[in-house]
C-alpha positions in Angstrom: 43.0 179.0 114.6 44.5 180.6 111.7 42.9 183.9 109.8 42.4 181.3 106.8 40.4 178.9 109.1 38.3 181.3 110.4 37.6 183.0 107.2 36.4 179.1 106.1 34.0 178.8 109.1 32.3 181.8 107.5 31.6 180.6 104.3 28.1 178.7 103.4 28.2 176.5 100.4 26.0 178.2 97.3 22.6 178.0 97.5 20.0 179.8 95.4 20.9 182.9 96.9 18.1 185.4 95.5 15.5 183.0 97.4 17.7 182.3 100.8 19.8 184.7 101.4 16.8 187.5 101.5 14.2 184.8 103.5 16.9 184.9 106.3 17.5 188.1 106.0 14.4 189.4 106.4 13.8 187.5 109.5 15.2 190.4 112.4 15.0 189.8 116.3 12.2 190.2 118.4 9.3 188.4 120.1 7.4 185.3 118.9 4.0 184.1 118.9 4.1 180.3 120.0 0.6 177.9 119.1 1.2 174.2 119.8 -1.1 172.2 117.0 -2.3 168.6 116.4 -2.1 165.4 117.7 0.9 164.9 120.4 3.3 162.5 119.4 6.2 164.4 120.8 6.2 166.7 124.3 4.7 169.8 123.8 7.4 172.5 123.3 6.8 176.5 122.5 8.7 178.0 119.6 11.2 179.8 122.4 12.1 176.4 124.0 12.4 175.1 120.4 14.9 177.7 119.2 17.1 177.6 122.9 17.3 173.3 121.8 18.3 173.4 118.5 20.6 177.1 119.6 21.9 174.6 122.0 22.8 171.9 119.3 24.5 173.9 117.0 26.7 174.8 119.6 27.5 171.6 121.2 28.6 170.3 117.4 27.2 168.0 114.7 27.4 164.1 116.2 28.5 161.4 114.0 25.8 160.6 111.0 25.0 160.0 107.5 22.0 160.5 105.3 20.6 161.5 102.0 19.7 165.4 101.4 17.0 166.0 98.9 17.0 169.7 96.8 14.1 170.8 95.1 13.6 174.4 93.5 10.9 175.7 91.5 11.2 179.0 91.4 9.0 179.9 88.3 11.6 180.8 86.4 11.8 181.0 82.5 12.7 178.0 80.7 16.4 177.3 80.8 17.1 174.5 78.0 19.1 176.6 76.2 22.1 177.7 79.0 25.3 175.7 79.3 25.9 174.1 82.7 22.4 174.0 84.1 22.6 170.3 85.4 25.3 168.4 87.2 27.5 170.7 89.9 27.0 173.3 87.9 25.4 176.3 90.3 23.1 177.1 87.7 21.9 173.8 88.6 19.9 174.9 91.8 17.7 177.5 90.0 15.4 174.4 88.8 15.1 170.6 89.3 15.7 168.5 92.3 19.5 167.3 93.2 20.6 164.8 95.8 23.8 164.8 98.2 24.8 162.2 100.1 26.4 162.8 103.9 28.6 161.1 105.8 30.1 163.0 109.1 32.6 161.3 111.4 34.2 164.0 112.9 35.5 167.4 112.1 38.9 166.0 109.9 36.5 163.2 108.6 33.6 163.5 106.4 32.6 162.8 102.9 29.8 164.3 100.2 28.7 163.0 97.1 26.4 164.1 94.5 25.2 162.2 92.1 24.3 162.4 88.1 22.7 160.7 86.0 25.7 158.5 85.4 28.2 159.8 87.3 29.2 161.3 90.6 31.5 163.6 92.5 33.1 163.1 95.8 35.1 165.1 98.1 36.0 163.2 100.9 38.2 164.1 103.8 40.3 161.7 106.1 42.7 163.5 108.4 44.8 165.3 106.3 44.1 163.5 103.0 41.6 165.2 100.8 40.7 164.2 97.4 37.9 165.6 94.9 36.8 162.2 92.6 34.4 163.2 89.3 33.9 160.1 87.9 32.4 161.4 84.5 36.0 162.6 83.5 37.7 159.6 85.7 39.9 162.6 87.6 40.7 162.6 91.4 42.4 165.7 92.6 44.1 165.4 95.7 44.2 168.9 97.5 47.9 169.8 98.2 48.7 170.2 102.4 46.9 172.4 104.2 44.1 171.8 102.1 41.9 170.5 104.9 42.4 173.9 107.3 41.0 175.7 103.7 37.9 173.8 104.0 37.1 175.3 107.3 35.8 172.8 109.9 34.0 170.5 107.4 31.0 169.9 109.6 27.6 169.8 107.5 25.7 172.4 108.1 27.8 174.1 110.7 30.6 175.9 108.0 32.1 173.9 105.1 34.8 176.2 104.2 35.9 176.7 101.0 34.2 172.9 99.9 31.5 174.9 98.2 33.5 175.4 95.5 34.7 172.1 94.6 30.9 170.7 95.0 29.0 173.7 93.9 25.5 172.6 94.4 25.7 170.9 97.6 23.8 172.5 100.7 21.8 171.0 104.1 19.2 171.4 105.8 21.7 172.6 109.0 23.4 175.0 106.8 19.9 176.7 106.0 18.5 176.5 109.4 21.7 178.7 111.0 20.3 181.2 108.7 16.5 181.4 109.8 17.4 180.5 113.8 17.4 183.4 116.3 16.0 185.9 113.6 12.5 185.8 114.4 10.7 189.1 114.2 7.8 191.2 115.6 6.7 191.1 111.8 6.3 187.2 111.9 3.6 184.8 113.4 5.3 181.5 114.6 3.1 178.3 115.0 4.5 174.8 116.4 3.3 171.4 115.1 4.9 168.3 117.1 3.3 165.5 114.7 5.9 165.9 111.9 7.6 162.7 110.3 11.0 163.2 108.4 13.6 160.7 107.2 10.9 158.0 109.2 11.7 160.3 112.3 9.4 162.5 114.7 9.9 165.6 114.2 8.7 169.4 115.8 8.0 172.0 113.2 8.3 175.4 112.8 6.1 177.5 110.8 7.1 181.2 110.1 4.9 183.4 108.3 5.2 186.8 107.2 2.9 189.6 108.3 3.2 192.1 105.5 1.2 190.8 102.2 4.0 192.3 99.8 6.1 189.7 101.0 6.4 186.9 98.1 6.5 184.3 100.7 4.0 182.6 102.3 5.2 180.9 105.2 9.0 178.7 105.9 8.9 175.4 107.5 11.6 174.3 109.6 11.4 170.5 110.9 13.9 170.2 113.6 14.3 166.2 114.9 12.4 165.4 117.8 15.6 163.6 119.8 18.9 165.4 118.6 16.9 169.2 117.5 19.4 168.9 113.9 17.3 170.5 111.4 15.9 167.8 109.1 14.1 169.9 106.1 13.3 173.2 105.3 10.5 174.4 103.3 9.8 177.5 101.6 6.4 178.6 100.1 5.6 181.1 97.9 2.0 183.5 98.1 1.2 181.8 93.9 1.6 178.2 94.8 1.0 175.2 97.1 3.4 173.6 96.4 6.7 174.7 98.2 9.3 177.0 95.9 12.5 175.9 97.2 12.9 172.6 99.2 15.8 170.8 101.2 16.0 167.8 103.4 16.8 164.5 104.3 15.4 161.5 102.9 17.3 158.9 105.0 19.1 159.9 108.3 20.8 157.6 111.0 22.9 159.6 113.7 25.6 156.8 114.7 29.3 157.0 113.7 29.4 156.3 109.5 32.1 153.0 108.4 35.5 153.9 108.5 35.5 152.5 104.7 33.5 155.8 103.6 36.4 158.2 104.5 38.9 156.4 102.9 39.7 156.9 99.2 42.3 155.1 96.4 42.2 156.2 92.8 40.6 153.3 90.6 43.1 152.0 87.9 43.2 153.8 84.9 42.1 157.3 86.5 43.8 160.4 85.9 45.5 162.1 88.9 46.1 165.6 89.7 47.5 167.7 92.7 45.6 171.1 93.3 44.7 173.4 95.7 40.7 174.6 96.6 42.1 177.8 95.0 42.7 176.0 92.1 40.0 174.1 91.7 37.5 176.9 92.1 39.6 178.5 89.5 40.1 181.6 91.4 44.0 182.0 92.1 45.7 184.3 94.6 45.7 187.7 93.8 42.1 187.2 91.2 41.1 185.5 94.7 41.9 188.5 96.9 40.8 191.4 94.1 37.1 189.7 94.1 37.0 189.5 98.2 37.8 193.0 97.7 35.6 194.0 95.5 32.3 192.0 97.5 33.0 193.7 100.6 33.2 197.4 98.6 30.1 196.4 96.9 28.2 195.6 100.7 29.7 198.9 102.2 28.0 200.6 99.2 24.7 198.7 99.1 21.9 200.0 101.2 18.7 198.5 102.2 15.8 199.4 102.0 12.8 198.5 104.4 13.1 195.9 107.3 12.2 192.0 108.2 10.5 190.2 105.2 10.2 193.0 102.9 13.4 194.5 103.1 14.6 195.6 99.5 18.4 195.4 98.7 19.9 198.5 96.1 22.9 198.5 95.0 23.9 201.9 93.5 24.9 202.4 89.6 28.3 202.3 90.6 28.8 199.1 91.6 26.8 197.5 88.8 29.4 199.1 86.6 31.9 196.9 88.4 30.1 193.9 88.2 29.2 194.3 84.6 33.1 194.8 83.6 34.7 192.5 86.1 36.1 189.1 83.9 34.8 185.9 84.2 36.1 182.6 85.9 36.4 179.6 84.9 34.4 178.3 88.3 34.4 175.3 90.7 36.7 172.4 89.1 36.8 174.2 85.6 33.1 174.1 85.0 32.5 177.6 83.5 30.2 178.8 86.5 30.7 182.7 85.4 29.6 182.1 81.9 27.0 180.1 83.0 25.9 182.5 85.5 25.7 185.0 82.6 24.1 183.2 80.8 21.4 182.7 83.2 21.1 186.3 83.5 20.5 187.0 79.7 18.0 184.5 79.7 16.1 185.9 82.6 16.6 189.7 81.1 14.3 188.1 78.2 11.6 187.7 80.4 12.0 191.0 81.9 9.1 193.3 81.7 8.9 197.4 81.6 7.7 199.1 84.8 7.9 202.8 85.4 7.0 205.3 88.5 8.2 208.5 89.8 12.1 207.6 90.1 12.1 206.4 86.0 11.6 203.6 84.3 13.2 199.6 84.5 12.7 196.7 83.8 11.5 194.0 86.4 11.9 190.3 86.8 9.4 188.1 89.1 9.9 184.7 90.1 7.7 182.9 92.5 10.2 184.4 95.6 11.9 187.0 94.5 11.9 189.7 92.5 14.6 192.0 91.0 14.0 195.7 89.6 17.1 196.6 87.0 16.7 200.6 86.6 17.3 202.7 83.4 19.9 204.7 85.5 21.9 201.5 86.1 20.6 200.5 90.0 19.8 197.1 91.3 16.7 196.6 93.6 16.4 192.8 95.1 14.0 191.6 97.4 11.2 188.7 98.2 8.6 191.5 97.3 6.1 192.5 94.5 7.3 194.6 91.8 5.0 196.7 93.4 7.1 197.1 96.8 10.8 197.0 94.3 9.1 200.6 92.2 8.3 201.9 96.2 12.1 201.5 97.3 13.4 202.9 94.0 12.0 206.5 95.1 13.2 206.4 98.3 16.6 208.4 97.2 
């Protein structure tokens, strides 16, 4: 397998990251508490032997199936009308709202995704070594040039899309998620089963992870894993303030048996304009702007430092490296779309609802959302984590 390939196996496509990125993070390894609840309607399993089935899944590969994935964020955020790009692929998009994908997996070189709009939709399908990006709003299909394919990675939903994420921005699955939260149980989280889950019309075992500490935003994470093949169906994520979950993906409709050969093939309708690009391309992000911003991610990582551990853990990044991010241009995003400016535009919106704190280390300003909450210092440092305000002011005075 080639560097390129196994760089693409690495990448996730976006997903709110503020809210994901720190749940699973904040999950570490340990011992679980196992509690088998309800009616049976499946065979009783603990939490271990539920994590070992679904471990053992993953690693035997995604079999042939299709579905419908379901999205659904409400994060408490401030209202948004006003930003460009918040709708459609745009990743703003995921901050608020609900968003649908459509699946279709046939193999590793054959698979399709579509999200739809309002009155449009965008494809990227894959057959073999053709592999074409179709946005019907602006009646374009982009064929990737050759050795597009390896540069999506393996292409498997939910096991590593590769660089796909950037041509279909707001896609994600419940698979994708689950890798995240799987094996990263802690000592600091209380684990219940339930085996009398329905998902998709199929019986389903869930997981329920809740944190111990109370400064934790969330509440509890629910994983339903499918009763017969252990693929992760939906994820749930509830915050302390609501009943209601924050942030929600799964699948509506699910069937695991080989998908048409007619959905992995692909002609141009009449009338449509063609172009030849690369993922590069497409995401707007060319060679050496491509390799300057890896470089700059993985300085910014080496220089971050946490701060805490499990589901309070509190990311800072130093001064420093906000300088960087403050000065560093803006792209053009996924398929021309404008993600940067819409990502900053996101930000100034939410610096509008920021609101003075002070302690011992200085003063800020924070930001709280139903999950997360983000701590933007007078001397120019960035505290993140699924924690009160309360537990962002604590980590700023650790030095």
């Amino acid at each position: 397998m080639s560097e390129q390939a196994r760089r693409g196996r690495a990448v996730r496509w976006a997903v709110p990251a503020a809210a994901i990125a720190l749940v699973a993070g904040a999950i570490g390894a340990g011992p679980v508490i196992a509690a088998v609840q309800g009616d049976p309607t499946l065979p009783e399993r603990t939490a271990e032997q539920l994590l070992a089935s679904a471990a053992q899944a993953s690693r035997s590969g995604l079999k042939p199936m299709s579905g419908t994935v379901m999205q659904t964020a409400s994060l408490g955020l401030p209202g948004l009308p006003g930003v460009p790009g918040v709708g459609g692929s745009s990743p703003a998009a995921l901050l608020a709202g609900s968003h649908e994908l459509k699946v279709w997996y046939g193999g590793e070189d054959r698979f399709r995704f579509a999200l739809p709009g309002r009155m449009s939709e965008t494809d990227l399908i894959v057959n073999g070594d053709q592999v074409w990006l179709w946005q019907s709003d602006v009646n374009k299909a982009t064929r990737v040039k050759a050795g597009g394919a390896e540069g999506l990675g393996e292409g498997k939903p939910g096991v590593g899309t590769g660089d796909a994420h950037k041509a279909l921005p707001t896609a994600t699955t419940p698979q994708q998620l689950a890798q995240e939260l799987l094996g990263r149980i802690g000592a600091d989280t209380v684990v219940s089963v339930t085996n009398t889950e329905k998902v998709a019309d199929r019986a389903a075992y869930q997981l329920v992870l809740a944190p111990k500490d109370t400064s934790s935003l969330v509440k509890e994470v629910k994983l339903a894993l499918d009763g017969e093949t252990f693929v992760p169906l939906r994820i749930q994520v509830y915050a302390r303030s609501a009943a209601e979950p924050a942030f929600e993906v799964g699948f509506t409709s699910v069937t695991f048996t080989p998908p048409a050969a007619e959905n992995f093939t692909f002609t141009p309708p009449a009338g449509a304009k063609v172009e030849e690009a690369s993922i590069g391309e497409l995401s707007g992000e060319h060679g050496a702007r491509r390799d300057e911003k890896l470089k700059e991610g993985q300085e910014i990582r080496e220089k971050a430092r946490t701060v805490g551990t499990g589901w309070t853990t509190v990311a800072v990044i130093p001064a420093s490296e906000m300088a960087k991010l403050a000065s560093a241009p803006q792209g053009e995003g996924p398929a021309g779309q404008g993600s940067g400016q819409d990502a900053a535009a996101v930000t100034d919106t939410l610096l509008k609802s920021a609101k003075p704190i002070s302690g011992t280390w200085g003063s800020g300003k924070v930001i709280q959302t139903k999950l997360v909450s983000a701590l933007l210092t007078d001397d120019g440092r960035l505290l993140v984590g699924a924690v009160t305000p309360e537990k962002l002011s604590e980590a700023a005075g650790q030095k």
